[in-house]
C-alpha positions in Angstrom: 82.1 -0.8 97.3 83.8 -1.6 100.8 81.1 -1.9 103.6 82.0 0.1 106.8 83.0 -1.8 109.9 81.2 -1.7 112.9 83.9 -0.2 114.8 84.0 2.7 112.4 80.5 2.8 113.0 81.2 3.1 116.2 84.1 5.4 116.3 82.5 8.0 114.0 79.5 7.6 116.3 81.7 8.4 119.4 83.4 11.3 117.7 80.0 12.7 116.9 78.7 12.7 120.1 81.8 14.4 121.3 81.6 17.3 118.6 77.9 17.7 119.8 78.7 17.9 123.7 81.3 20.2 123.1 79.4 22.5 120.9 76.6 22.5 124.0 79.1 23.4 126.4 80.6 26.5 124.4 77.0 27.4 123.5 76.4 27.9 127.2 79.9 29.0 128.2 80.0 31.6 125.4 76.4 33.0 126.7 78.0 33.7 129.8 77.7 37.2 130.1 74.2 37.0 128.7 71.5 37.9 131.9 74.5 39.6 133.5 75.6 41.8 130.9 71.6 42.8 130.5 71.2 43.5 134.7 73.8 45.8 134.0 72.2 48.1 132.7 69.4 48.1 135.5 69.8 50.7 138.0 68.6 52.3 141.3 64.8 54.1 140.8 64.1 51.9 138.2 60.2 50.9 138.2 59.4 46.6 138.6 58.2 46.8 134.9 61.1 48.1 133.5 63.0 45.6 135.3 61.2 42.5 134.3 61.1 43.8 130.4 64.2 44.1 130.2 65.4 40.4 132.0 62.4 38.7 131.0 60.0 36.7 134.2 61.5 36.1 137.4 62.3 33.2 138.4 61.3 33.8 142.2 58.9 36.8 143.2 59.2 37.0 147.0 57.6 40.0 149.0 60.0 41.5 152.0 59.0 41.4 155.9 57.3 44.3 157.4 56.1 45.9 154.0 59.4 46.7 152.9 58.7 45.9 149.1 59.4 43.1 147.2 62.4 40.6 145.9 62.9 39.3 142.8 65.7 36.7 141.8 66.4 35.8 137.9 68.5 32.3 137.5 70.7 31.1 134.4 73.1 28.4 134.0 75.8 30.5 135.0 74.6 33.7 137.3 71.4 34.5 139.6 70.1 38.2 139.8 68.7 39.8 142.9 66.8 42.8 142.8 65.1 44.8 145.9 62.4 46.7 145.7 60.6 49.3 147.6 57.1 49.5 148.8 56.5 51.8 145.7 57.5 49.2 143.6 60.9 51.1 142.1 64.7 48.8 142.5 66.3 49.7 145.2 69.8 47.3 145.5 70.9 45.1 142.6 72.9 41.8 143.2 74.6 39.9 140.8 76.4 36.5 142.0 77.5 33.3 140.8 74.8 30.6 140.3 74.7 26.7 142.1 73.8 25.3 139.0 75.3 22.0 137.6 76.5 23.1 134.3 78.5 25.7 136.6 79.9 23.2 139.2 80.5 20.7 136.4 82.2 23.0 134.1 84.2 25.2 136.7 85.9 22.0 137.9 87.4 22.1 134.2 87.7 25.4 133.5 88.4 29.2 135.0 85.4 30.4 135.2 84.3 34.1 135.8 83.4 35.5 139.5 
């Protein structure tokens, strides 16, 4: 039996880890539309509890000046969510806009990405 080089070694090695980085960046790519496509179906009079079952923990809880309620902000690789709420605790705005994360930034400077 022929032994296997080193450099084939090393160039099935380098192709591996290739396949693998590629298959991570189309795993979060694809999921794009994942915490956006659920805070879509949040709207207006919507209770905090409702809110948070259906997107999972905040990442930031923040509460507003002058009693006006509360914030909350959910974060993924690819959007952040903002939701307002009133002082009895039921959404009044919802914000959806791009996320500053690094997968984003590194990734958009490859690819279109979605606004």
């Amino acid at each position: 039996m022929p032994s296997v080089s080193r450099r084939r070694l090393f160039i099935a090695a380098a192709l591996l880890g290739a396949l693998l980085m590629g298959g991570a960046v189309l795993h979060f790519v694809r999921g794009v539309g994942g915490i956006k496509s659920r805070a879509a179906s949040i709207t207006v009079g919507m209770t905090r509890e409702q809110v948070v079952d259906l997107l999972g923990p905040p990442a930031i809880d923040l509460l507003r000046v002058g009693g006006r309620g509360t914030m909350m902000a959910w974060v993924d690789q690819m959007w952040q969510i903002d939701v307002y709420f009133g002082p009895d605790g039921r959404a009044q705005t919802v914000g959806c806009k791009p996320s500053s994360s690094g997968l984003r930034g590194t990734v958009g400077r490859v690819l279109p990405l979605p606004e």
